[in-house]
N, C-alpha and C positions, 0 to 999 in steps of 0.2 A: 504493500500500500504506500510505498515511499512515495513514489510521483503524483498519489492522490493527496498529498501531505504537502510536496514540494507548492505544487499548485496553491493548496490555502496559505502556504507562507506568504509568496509573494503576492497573495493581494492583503494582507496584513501588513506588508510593507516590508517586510522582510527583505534584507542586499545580502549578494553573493550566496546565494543559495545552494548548496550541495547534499548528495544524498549518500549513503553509503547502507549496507544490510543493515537493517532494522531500523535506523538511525535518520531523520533532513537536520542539518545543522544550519544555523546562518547568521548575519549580523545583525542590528538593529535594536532600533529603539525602546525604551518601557513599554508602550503603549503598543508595540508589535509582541512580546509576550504575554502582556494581559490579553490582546485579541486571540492569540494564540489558546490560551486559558478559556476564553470563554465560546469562542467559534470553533474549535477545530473539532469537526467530528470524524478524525478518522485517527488521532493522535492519542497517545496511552497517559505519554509525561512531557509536561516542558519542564528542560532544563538550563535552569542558568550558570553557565558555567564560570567559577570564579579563579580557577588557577590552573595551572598545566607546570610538570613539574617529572623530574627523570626520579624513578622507585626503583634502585635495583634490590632493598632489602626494607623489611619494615625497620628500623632504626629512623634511614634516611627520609622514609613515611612522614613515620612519627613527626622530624625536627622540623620538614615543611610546612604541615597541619599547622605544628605549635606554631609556627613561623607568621603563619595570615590574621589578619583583625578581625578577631570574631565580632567586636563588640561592634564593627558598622552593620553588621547581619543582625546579631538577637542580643538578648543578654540572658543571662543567669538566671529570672526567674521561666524564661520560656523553655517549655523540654524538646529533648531531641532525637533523632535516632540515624544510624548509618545503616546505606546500605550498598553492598559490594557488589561487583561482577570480575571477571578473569576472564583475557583471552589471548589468544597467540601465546609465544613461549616466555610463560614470565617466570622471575626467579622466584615471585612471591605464590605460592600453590594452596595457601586457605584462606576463602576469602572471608569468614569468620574471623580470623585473627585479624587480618589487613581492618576491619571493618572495628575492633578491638582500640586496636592500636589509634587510628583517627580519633574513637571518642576519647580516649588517652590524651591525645595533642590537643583536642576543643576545650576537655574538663581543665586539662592544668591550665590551659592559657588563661581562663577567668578566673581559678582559684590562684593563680602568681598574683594577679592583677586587681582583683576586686575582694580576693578570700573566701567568694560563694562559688558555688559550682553548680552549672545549670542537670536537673532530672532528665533522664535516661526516660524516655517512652515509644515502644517499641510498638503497638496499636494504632495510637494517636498521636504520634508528636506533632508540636508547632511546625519546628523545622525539620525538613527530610535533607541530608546530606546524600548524594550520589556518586561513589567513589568508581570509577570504571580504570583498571590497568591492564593495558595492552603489550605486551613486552616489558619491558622497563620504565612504558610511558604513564604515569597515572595523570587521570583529568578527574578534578572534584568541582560539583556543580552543587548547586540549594535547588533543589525541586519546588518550583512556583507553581508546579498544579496539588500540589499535597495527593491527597486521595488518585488513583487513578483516572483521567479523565473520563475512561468509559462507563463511573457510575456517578449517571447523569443525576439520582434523585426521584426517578420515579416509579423504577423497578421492583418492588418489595419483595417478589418472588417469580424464578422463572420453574421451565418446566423442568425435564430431566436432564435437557441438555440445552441449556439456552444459550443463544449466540449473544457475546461479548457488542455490547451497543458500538461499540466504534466499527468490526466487523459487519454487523447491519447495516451501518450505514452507508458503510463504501457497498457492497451488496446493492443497497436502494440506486446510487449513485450511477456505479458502474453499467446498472440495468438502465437507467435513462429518466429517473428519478430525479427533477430537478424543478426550482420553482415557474418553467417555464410547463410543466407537463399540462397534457390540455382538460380543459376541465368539463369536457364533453364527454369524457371517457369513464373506465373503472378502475384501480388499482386492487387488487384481489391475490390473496396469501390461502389459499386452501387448506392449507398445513403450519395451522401459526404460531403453533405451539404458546408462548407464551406474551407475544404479542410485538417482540422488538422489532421485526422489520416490519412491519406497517406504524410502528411509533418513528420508527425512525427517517422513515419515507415522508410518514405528515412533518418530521420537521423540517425534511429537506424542500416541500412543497409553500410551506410556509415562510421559510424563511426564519425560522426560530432560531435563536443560537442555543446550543445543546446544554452551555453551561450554566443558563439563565436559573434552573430550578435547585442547583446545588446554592448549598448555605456556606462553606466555606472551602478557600482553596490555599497553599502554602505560604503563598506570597503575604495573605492577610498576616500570618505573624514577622513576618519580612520588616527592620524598622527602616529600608529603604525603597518600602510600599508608598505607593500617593496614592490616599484614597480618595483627589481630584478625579483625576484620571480616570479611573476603575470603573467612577461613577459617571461618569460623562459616557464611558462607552454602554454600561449597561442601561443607562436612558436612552441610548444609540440602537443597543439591541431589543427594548421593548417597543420602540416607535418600527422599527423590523416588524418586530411581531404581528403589531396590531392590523399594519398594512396586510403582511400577508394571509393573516383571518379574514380579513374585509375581501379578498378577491375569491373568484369564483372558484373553488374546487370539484377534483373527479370525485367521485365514490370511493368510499375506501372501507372493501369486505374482508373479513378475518374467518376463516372456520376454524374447528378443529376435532376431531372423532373425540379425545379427553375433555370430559368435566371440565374436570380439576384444570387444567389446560386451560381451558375456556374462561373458567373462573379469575384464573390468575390473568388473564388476558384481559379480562376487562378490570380488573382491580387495578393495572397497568396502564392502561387509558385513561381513567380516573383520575389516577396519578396525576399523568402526564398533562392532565385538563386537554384530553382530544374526547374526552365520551362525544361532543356534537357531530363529530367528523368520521370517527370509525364505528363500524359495526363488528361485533365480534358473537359468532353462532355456531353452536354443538353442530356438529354435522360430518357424515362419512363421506371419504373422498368418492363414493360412489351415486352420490346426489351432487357432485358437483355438477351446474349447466351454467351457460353463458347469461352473464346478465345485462351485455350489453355487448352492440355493432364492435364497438375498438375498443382496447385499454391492455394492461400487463398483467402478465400472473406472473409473480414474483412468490418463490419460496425456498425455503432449506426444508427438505423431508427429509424424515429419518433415515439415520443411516445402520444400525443395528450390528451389535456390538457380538452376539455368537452367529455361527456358520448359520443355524436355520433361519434366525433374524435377517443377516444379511442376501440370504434367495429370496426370504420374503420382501427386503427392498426391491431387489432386480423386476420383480412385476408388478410390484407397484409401480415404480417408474412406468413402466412397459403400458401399466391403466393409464397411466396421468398423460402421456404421451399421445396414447390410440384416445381419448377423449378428447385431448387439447388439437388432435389435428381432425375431430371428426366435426367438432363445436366451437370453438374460437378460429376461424379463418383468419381473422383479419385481427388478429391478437400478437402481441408480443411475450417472449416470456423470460425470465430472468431464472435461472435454476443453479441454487447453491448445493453441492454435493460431494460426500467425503468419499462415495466410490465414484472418482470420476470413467472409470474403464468402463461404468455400466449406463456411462451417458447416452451409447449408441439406440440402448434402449426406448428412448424417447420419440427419437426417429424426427429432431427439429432442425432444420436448418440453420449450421449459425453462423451470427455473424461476429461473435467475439468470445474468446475462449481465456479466463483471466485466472493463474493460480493466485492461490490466496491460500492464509492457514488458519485455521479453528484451535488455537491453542498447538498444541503439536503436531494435530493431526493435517499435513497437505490434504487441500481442499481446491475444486476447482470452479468459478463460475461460468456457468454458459450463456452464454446472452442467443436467441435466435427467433424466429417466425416460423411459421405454420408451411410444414413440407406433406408436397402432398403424398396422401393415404396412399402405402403402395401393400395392403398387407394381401396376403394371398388369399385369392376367391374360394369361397368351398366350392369342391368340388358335383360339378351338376350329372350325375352318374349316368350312364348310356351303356346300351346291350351295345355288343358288336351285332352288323347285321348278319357277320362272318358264324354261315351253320358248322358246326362241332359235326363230325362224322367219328365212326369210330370208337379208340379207347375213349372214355367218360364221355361220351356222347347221351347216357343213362342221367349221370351227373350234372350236366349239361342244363341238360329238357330240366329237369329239378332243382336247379339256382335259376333257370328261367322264367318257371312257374311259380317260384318263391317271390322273386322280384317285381312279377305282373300283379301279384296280392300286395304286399307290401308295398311297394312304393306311393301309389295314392294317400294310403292312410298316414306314410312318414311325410310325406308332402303337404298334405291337410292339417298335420300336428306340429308343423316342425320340428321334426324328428331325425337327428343326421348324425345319431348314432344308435344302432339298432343289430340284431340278429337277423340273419339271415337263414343260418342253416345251421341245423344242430343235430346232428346222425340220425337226420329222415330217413336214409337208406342204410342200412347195416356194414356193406362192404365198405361207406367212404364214413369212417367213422371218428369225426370230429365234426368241431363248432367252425363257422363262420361271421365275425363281425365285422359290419361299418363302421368307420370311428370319423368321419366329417370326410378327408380325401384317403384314409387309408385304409387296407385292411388287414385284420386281426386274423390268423390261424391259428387254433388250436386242436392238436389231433391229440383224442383220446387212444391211452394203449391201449393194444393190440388185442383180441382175447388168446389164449395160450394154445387157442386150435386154429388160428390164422397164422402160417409160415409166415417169420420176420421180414423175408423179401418181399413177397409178395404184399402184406403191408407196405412197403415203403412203394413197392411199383403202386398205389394205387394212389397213395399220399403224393406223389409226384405228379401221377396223372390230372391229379384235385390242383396243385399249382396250375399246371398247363392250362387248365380248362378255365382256372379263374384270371390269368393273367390274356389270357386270346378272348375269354366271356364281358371281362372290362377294361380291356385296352390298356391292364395296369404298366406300371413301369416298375422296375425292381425294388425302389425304396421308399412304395407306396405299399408292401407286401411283410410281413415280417408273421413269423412261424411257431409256434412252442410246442410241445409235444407235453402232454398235461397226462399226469400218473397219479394213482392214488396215493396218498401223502399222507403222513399223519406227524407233529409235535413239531419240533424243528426244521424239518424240510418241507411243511407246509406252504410258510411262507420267504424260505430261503432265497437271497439272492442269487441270482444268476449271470453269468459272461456276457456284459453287454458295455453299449457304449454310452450308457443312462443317460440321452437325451430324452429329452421332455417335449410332449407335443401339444400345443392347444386345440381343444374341442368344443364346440357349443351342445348345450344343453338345453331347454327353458328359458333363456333366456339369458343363461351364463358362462362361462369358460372356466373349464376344467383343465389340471396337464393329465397326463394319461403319458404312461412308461411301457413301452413293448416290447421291451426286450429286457429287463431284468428281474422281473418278476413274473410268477404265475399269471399273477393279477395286474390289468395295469394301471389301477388306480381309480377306476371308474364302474362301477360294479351298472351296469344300461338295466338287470332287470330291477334295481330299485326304483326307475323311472319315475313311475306312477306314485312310488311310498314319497320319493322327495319334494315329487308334484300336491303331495297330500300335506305334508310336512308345511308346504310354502304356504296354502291355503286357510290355516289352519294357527299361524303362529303369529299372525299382526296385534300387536301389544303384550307380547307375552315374554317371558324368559325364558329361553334354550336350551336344555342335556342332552351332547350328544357323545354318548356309553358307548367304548367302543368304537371311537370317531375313524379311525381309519384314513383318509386322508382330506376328511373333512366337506364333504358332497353337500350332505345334508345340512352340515353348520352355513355354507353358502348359501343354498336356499333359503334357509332360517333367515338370517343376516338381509339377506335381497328382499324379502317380504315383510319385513319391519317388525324380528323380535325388539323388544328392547336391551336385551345382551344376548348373545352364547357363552356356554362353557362347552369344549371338546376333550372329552378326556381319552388317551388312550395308553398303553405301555410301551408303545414304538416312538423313539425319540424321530425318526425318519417318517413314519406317517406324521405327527406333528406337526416336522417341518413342512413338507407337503400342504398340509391342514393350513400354515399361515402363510403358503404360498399361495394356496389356492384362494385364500382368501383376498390377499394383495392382489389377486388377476383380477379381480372385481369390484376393488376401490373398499375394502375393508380392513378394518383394523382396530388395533388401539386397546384400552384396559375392557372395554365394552365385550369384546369379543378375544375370550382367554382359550388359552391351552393349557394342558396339567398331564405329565410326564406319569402317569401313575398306573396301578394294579388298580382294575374298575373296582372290582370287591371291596377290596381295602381300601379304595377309596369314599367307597358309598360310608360303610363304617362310621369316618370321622365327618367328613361332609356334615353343614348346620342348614345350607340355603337353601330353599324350598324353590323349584323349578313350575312354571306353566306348562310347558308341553315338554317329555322325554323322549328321544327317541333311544332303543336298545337293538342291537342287532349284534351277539356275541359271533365270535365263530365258533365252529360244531366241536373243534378239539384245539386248545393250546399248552403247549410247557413251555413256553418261553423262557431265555433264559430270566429274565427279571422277576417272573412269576413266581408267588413263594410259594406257592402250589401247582397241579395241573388241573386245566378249564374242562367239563364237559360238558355241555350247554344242556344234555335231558338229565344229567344228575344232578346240577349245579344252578339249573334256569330258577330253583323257588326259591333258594336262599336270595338271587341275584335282582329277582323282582320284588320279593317283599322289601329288598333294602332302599332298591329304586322307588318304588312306592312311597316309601316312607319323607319320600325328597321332593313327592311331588305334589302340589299345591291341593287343595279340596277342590278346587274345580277344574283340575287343572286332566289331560290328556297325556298318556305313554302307549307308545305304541313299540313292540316288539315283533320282531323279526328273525327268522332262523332259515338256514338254507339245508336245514338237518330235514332231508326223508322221512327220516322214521320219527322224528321229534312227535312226542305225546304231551299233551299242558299237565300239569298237577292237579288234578280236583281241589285243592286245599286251596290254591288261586282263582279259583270259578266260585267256590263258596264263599271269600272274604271281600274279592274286588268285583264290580260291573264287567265281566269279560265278553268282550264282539269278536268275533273270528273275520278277518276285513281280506281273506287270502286272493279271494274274488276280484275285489276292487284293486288288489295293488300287481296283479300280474299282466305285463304287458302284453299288447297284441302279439309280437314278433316272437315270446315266451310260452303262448298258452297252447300251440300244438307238442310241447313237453311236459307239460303237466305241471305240478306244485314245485316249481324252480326252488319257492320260497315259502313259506309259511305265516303269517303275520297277524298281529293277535291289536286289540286298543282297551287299555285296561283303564276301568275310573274309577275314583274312591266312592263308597255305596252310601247313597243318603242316610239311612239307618245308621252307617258305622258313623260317621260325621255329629249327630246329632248326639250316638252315645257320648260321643267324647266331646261332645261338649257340655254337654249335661255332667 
């Protein structure tokens, strides 16, 4: 930010201006470091620097310190404190001691001289000394801004990670944030966590000087302060003020998915006396829409601190991006980001790419416009007209007859991911899915009276007929061979090159993995249950037991519960869970995840849910599990716990993909139980019969009234 610094020196008046890392230094006048003091918003500290002097050893330190008039700076009743820095190859190597030794030469000089010694305050002192040695070179300066200049005074609390106000600034700045911005337009923070860059944006729109609201700065205990001066400029900087509130401003929206966030956001504003100017509203990046023809989206979104946190930024971005190029055309946008490598995800044209740092962390801003939407079409599926003779010619006529039923009703529902074919014919014995443009193979083994060749010659034959049937190309095609499994190897990963694909559903986008799982993340005959789910959950709170990689918490989330919890014992479904969720513009403490054992977690659990969904699998040992799962031995303990967590009026609904799965009499005699297997089995699933099993369990008016009586 040095050149954004250099710039405000010299209209402060500042001569011979130079920058160096971290550092603009320059010449001039008092009233060019007061202004400094009180305008610069992109500056941490001024420093006055009062001597320069060769340190090859602190002794020699020591004698120059003792050496300077302290008594023109402070005197003895005002307190003080030092503070050091070291760089290049110096002889002196603690800057504790160096820092030691200086109060050592300031104390004795007043106590030779006057026999009192000024207090040591290392919190708040009057005067801040700044000792910086370079080599052998030490320069000690008096800090005329005291406090750091980035805490302007109006902050009281940011979020979890709040941007430092001078960073904000330059941010607002750098994006085109200036008081010439037009006031026809919007300025709009989606993600605003605690509200500093839209505070810092209205000052720069205003013309505010940043310093105006702080109460004191170093220079005040300075006794070669004019508080002529000081005052002539901050009469200077409220007649600023006033003007730039009397001119016409844009809009200025704040969201943010956190309360708490939000809360702090406006307590922030208050502060800052902008409540007339900004707005600031709870809200998921997934209800962001355009509120007007032109203006900027300016923001820092999270950047997420473990591995699954950090996926689940990459499609957030990926929402905010595919939004911002489908619905702001004519928008600008400013995007501060500490992965900058996952800029591309945005997909914006830019026009200026600016590092910058967040504390330690390299940070990079991208300034750009609206490029246009290039993402790939779904695929509009077509027979070849080309007739199959021959081997799988059988096969053939029967993905062709399958596709004549189906397609109407996946076209009518939009529906573009779906089953096709599920061992209608006994010789070709596996599944067939659509997944948006690609398709899913999975061949059931063999039975042990079909020669293993001859298996695979027909397995081959099933490729030929589907890649010549749909014109596929090779990496529209991917294969698994699916065997009966049971604990461990159930859901084992597998050799693959774990890309990730998006798919629509309902009206959302899922990833879905085909190649290193059994499973690829998207289970199509829950269809209809998550379709049930969405319908079902506006105003309510969310469990979903056994999340998996979180399907159903999206729909929940898209259809307006008021939170989710997902709970599952795969740290990888999870992550998944909070990707899947970022592809949809969701997030935040509203909508949690919980790393846990369901059982044990129902257990301890105190919060009462609206709607549950449960859908265990038929057998797990996981390693994490402090037991093994069986869903018909285990299902009653598992529902009466879930029970216990859900609301008096509230709806669970349970799901098994167990065959022989039997209910418990003991859970038909205590809860309201509906058998809903009917309603949630998709068209593309119902010439296979009970895929799934699925039950909607409600607390019994009788039970409700005893207990409360």
């Amino acid at each position: 930010m040095e050149n954004l610094v250099k710039a405000e020196i010299e209209s402060f008046g500042g001569k011979d201006v130079t920058t160096s890392p971290g550092a603009v230094s320059w010449n001039g006048s008092l009233e060019s470091a007061y202004r400094a003091c009180l305008w610069s918003r992109f500056s941490s500290r001024i420093l006055h620097r009062i001597a320069v002097f060769d340190a090859p050893d602190t002794d020699t330190l020591y004698r120059h310190i003792n050496g300077i008039e302290w008594d023109i700076h402070f005197d003895p009743t005002t307190t003080f404190a030092v503070y050091c820095t070291l760089s290049g190859d110096s002889p002196i190597t603690h800057s504790h001691y160096a820092s030691l030794r200086v109060k050592d030469g300031v104390v004795d000089y007043f106590r030779s001289r006057t026999g009192k010694r000024p207090d040591i305050d290392v919190h708040r002192p009057g005067i801040r000394l700044n000792l910086h040695i370079k080599g052998t070179r030490a320069s000690l300066a008096i800090d005329l801004s005291g406090d750091s200049l980035h805490r302007r005074g109006y902050r009281e609390q940011g979020g979890l990670a709040p941007l430092k106000e001078t960073l904000a600034a330059a941010i607002a700045s750098l994006s085109g944030v200036d008081t010439h911005f037009p006031a026809d337009t919007v300025l709009l923070d989606p993600m605003c966590g605690s509200g500093t860059l839209l505070i810092e944006a209205a000052l720069l729109l205003s013309d505010s000087a940043p310093g105006l609201q702080r109460k004191t700065f170093g220079f005040m205990f300075w006794k070669r302060h004019s508080r002529k001066i000081w005052e002539k400029l901050v009469e200077e900087a409220l007649e600023r003020e006033s003007a730039g509130h009397a001119r016409p401003w844009p809009q200025i929206i704040g969201y943010d998915a956190d309360p708490k966030a939000v809360a702090a956001a406006r307590n922030n504003v208050e502060r800052a006396g902008l409540a007339d100017a900004i707005t600031i509203k709870q809200a998921q990046l997934a209800r962001l829409r355009c509120p007007k023809k032109k203006g900027l989206l300016i923001t820092n979104p999270p950047y997420g601190e473990r591995l699954s946190e950090k996926e689940a930024v990459k499609y957030l971005y990926r929402f905010l991006g595919r939004r911002f190029a489908a619905d702001f055309p004519s928008w600008r946008m400013g995007f501060f980001s500490a992965n900058p490598d996952l800029a591309d995800m945005l997909g914006l044209s830019m026009t200026g790419r600016h590092s910058l740092y967040n504390g330690p962390i390299k940070c990079r801003l991208l300034v750009g416009d609206w490029k246009e939407h290039t993402e790939h079409p779904k695929q509009g599926w077509q027979l070849s007209d080309e007739k199959i003779n021959g081997a799988g010619s059988d096969l053939a006529n029967r993905l062709q007859k399958n596709w004549e039923q189906l397609l109407p009703w996946a076209i009518k529902n939009h529906v573009s991911c779906f089953r096709l074919y599920d061992a209608d014919m006994p010789e070709y014995n596996l599944a067939i899915d659509f997944y948006d443009r690609w398709v899913h193979v999975q061949e059931y083994a063999p039975p042990k009276t079909i020669a293993p060749e001859k298996a695979a010659e027909r397995f081959n034959t099933t490729l030929q007929v589907l890649k010549q049937l749909f014109s596929l190309e090779r990496s529209q095609l991917f294969i698994k061979t699916r065997k009966q499994q049971k604990g461990k190897k159930q859901y084992q990963k597998k050799k693959g090159a774990g890309k990730l694909f998006e798919v629509h559903e309902g009206g959302a986008r899922f990833l879905v993995n085909f190649t290193d799982y059994l499973d690829t993340g998207l289970f199509i005959d829950h269809r209809k249950t998550r379709a049930r789910i969405g319908s079902l959950v506006q105003g309510k709170t969310f469990l979903n037991l056994f999340g998996y990689t979180g399907s159903a918490t999206v729909y929940a989330a898209m259809n307006g519960a008021t939170s989710t919890t997902t709970v599952d014992i795969s740290e990888n479904y999870l992550g998944r869970t909070l990707a899947n969720l970022s592809l949809n513009g969701f997030g935040g403490p509203l909508h949690t995840v919980v790393e846990a054992d369901c059982l044990q977690w129902l257990k301890k659990e105190r919060q009462r849910y609206g709607l549950i969904f449960v859908d265990p699998p038929t057998f797990s040992n996981a390693r994490h599990r402090e037991q093994t799962f069986s869903v018909q031995d285990d299902h009653e303990e598992l529902l009466q716990l879930a029970m216990q967590r859900l609301s008096q009026n509230g709806l669970l609904i349970f799901s098994t993909n167990f065959r022989k799965f039997s209910l418990s009499e003991e859970l038909s005699q205590e809860f309201d139980v509906l058998e809903i297997t009917e309603q949630t089995i998709p068209r593309d699933f119902k010439q296979k019969g009970h895929i799934h099993r699925s039950f909607e369990f409600r607390h019994r008016q009788k039970n409700l009234e005893e207990g409360a009586a």
